[in-house]
N, C-alpha and C positions, 0 to 999 in steps of 0.2 A: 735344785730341781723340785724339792717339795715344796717350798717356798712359794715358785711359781704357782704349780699347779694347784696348791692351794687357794692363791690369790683368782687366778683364772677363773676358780668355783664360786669364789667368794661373787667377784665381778657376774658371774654369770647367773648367781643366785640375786642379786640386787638388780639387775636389768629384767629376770621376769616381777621380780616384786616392783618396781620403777612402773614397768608396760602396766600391770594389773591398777597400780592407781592412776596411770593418766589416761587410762580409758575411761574411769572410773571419774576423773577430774575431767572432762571434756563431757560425758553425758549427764554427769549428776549434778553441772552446773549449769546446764541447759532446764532439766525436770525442776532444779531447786528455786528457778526465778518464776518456773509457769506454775508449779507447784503453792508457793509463798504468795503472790500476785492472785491467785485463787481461793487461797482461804484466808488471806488479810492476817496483821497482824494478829486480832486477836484470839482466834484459832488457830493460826499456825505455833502463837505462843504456849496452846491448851497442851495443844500436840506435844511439844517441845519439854510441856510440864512432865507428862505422864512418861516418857521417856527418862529422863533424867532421874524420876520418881524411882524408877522400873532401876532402872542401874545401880542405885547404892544397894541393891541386892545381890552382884553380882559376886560380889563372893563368894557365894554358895556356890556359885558354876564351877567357879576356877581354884577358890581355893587355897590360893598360891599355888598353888602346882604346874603351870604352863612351865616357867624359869627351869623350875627344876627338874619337870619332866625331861624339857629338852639335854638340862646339863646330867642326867644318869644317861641317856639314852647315847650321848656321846661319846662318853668314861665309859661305859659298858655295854655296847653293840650288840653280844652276845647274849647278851640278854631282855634284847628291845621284847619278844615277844610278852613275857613277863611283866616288865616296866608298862606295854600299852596297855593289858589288860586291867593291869592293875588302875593304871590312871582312867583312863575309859570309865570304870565302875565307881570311882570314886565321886570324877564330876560329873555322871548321871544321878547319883544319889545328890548330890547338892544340888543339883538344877533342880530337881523335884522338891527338895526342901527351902530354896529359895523363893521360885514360883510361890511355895503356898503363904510364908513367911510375909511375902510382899503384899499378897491380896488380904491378908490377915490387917497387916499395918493401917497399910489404906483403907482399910474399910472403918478401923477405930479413930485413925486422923482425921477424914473428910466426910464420913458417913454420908459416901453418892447414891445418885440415885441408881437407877437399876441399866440406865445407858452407860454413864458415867463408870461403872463399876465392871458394865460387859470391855469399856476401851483398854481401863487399866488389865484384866483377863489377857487381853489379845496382848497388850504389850509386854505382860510380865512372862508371858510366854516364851519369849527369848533366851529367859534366861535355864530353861531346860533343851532348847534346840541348842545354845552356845556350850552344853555340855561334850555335844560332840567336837569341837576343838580339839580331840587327843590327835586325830589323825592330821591336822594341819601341822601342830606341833611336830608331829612325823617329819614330815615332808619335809619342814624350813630345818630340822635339827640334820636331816641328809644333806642339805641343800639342794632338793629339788621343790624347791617354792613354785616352778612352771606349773605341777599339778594342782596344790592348792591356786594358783590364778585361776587355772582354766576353767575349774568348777565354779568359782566364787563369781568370776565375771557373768557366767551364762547367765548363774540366778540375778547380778543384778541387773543384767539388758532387761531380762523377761520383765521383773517388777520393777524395772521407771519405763518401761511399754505400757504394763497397765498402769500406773500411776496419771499417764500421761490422759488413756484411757476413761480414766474416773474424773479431770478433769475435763474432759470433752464432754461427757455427758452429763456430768456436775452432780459427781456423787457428795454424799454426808462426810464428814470427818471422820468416821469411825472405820471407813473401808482403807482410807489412805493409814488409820494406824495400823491395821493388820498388816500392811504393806511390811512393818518392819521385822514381825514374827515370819511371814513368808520369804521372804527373801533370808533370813536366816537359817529357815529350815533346808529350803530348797538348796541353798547353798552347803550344806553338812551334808544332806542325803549324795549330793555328784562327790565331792571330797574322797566320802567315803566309799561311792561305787570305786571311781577312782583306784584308792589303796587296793579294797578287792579286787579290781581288775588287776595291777601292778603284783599280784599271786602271795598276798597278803592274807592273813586270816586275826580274826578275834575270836580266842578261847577263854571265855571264861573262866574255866577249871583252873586256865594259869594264875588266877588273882592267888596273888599272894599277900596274907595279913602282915608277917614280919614289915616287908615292903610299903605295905600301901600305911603303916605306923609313921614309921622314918619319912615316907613322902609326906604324909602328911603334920610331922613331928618341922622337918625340915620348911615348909610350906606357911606354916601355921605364921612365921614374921611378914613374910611376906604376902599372906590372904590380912593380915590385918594392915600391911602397908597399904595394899591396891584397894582395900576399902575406904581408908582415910585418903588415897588419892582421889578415886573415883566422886567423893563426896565434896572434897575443897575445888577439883574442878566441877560439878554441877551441880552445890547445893547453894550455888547463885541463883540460877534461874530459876530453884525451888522458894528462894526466899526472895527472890523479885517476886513470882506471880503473888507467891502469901502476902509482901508486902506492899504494892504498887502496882499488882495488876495484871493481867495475860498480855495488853496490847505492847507493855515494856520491854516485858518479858519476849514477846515476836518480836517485836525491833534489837535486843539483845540476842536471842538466838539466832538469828538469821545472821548477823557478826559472828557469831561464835563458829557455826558450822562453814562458813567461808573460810577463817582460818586452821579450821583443823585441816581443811581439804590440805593442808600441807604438812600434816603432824605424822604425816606417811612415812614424809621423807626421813627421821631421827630412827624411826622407829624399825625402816627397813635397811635401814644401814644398819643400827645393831644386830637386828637379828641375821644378817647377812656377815658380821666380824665376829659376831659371840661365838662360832663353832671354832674358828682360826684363836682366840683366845683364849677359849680354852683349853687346843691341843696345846698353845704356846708356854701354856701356865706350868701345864703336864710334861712334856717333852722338849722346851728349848730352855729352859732355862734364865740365863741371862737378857735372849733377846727379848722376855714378857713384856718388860718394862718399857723397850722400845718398838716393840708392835703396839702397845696402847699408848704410848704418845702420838708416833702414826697417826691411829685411830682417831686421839681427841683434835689434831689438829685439822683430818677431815672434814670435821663436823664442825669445828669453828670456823673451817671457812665458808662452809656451804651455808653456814647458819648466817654468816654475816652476810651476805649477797643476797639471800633470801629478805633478811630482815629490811634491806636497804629497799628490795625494790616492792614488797609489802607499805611498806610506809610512803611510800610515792601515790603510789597509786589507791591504795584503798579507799578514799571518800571519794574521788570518781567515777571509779569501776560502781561502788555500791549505788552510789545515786542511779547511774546509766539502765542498771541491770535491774535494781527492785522498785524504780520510782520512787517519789513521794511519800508514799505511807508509810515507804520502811526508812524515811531521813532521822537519820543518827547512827544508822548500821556502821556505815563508812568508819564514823569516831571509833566505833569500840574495835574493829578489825587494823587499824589504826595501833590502837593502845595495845594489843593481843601482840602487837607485831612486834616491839619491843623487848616481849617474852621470848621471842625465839631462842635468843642462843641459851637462856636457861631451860628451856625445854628440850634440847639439842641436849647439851652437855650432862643436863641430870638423865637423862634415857643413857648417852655416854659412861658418864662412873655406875651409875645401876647393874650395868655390865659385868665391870671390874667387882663390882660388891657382889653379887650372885657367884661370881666366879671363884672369889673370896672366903665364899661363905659368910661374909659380914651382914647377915641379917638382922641382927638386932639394928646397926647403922640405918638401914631401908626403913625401917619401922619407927626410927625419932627422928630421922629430918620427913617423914611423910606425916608424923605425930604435931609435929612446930608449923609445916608447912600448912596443916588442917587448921590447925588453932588460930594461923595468922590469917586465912580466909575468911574462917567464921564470923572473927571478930573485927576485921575493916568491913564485910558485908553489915555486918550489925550498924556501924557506925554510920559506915556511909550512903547504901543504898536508901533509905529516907529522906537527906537531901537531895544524892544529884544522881539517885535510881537507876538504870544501865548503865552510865559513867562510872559511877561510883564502884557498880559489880567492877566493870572492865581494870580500873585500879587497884581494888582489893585481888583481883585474881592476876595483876601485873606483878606486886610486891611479893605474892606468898610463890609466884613461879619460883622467884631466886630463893628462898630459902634452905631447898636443897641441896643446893652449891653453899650456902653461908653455914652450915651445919657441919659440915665437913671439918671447919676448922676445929671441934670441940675433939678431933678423935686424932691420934698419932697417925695410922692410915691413912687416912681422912685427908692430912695437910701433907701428903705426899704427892696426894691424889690433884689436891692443889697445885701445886707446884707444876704437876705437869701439866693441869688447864692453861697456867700461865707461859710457859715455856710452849705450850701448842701456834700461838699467834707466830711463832718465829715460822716464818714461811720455807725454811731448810725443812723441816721433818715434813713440811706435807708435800716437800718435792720430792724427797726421801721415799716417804711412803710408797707416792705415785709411780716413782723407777721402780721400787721393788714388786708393784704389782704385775 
């Protein structure tokens, strides 16, 4: 019986996080061709810079602390008030220390000028609205992800309304990047009406220092993993524009953000099984091990379907949709496509690692996988420039899965990736759901 209604939740928490992005996949791929067709490759790539710029600072928001916010809040219920407070105050102080951190850098890297320098502003802004995230992490560690949709959707009808808006009347570049500070804020402020509506409160008073050490003691492998990921995946486009240009750089980003539109899917199925794994971890014992085969076999198969029909169609779709000026997009969403089931399956064991507690693990295969980025972008992006990103960022996806093998854990965790292709467990899975 519990089993069931586990799974039921499970199911029911993944079909609002499902609805949230393919509403989100039907309008934001409408705004992103009128959008991109409007300010041409080589502003659309400017945009795409300062963004990307804007992110390797995100650590300061997060922390590492999302993972494990969710995983105390699970293990100990009874003391969520505690646990939000505490996290809440933590990544408000780092949004605020990232923000300034980021405008500091850029200012000694590119010494802009005083436009250039208001865009980076608007966009590093982000990363102090993305501090409100404690109460999302609420929601999904409940499994009621509905509430976080329902806010997160409003904000983004409203801003690709106006996006659509500033294209019609053919505003500067600098209005469409606020676009992405807005829509973040707007979307934290409903979240959090939300929780407070749901008869929620934030007490400060509750922070507690013991607490917020250990989260942050705990956090610490992981805010240096999710920096070295966040940077092997976008310190491409950094080091295209630096070395080959903005217009490259908008013909590779406009790939890039096509395929993520589906990097939804890995990511809302973990956080839709991680609550079920880790009561399983806690409370059943013997079956952990066959709820996360389950699990991996899921996501290999969805991964593969995905993959197969990404690579059909992606140099068509791309031609039809951006034209001309953006020919080459099609290849790199193409090449990205590839990557899926390593993207699939390292979100997959990340899980199992968190759950584990194997952080130091999270931290050397994001360590190899940074290193092996860096360095095929070095080699290759000079020759054959967005190609060349699209395969230096194809090789270093797998290395997450190929790191594994170095750890006893590690090659068990193997084993069941391979063992997942057997199409028994994901029939398995699917009955017991």
């Amino acid at each position: 019986m519990l089993k069931k209604i586990l799974s039921s939740k499970i199911f029911h928490n993944f079909s609002w996080l499902f609805a949230d992005k393919l509403i989100r996949l039907t309008l934001s791929l409408f705004v992103a061709v009128v959008v991109a067709r409007y300010l041409g490759p080589e502003r659309f790539g400017l945009w795409n810079y300062l963004f990307s710029f804007s992110l390797f600072f995100m650590v300061f928001s997060s922390m590492g602390l999302d993972g494990i916010i969710s995983r105390e809040l699970i293990k100990q219920p009874v003391n969520s008030r505690v646990i939000i407070s505490t996290g809440a105050v933590l990544k408000f102080l780092g949004g605020v220390t990232g923000f300034s951190i980021n405008l500091l850098i850029f200012y000694l890297y590119k010494h802009p000028d005083k436009e250039l320098f208001m865009m980076m502003s608007l966009m590093a802004s982000i990363l102090i609205f993305q501090s409100f995230d404690v109460f999302d992490i609420v929601f999904k560690s409940r499994l009621q992800a509905k509430y976080s949709v329902i806010g997160r959707n409003i904000a983004f009808v409203v801003v690709a309304l106006l996006k659509l808006y500033f294209v019609y009347f053919q505003y500067p570049i600098i209005y469409f990047i606020a676009t992405n500070a807005l829509e973040t804020l707007i979307g934290a402020m409903l979240v959090y009406f939300i929780y407070i509506k749901k008869g929620n409160r934030i007490y400060f008073k509750s922070f507690d220092w013991r607490l917020a050490k250990r989260l942050l003691s705990d956090g610490f492998p992981m805010a240096i993993s999710a920096f070295m990921v966040m940077i092997y995946m976008r310190i491409d486009q950094v080091m295209l524009t630096d070395m080959v240009g903005e217009r490259q750089n908008g013909i590779y980003a406009t790939g890039v953000r096509m395929i993520e539109i589906v990097y939804f899917i890995p990511v809302a199925l973990g956080d839709s099984f991680f609550p079920g794994i880790v009561y399983s971890k806690k409370h059943e014992g013997k079956k952990y091990y066959s709820n996360l085969l389950g699990f991996y076999s899921i996501m290999t198969y969805v991964a593969i379907i995905i993959t197969i029909v990404t690579i059909i169609i992606a140099v068509p779709m791309m031609n039809l949709l951006f034209g001309e000026q953006y020919e080459g997009s099609g290849k790199v969403v193409q090449i990205f496509g590839f990557s899926l089931y390593a993207t699939f399956l390292s979100v997959a064991t990340g899980k199992y690692l968190i759950t584990e507690n194997f952080l130091k693990i999270i931290l050397t295969r994001s360590l190899l996988g940074l290193s092996t980025n860096i360095f095929l972008n070095w080699l290759w992006i000079p020759s054959y420039g967005y190609v060349g990103a699209a395969y230096a960022s194809l090789v270093s996806y797998f290395i997450p899965l190929v790191v594994l093998v170095f750890f006893d854990s590690g090659r068990r965790q193997l084993l069941l990736l391979f063992k997942a292709f057997n199409p028994k467990y994901l029939r398995r899975k699917l009955r017991g759901a």
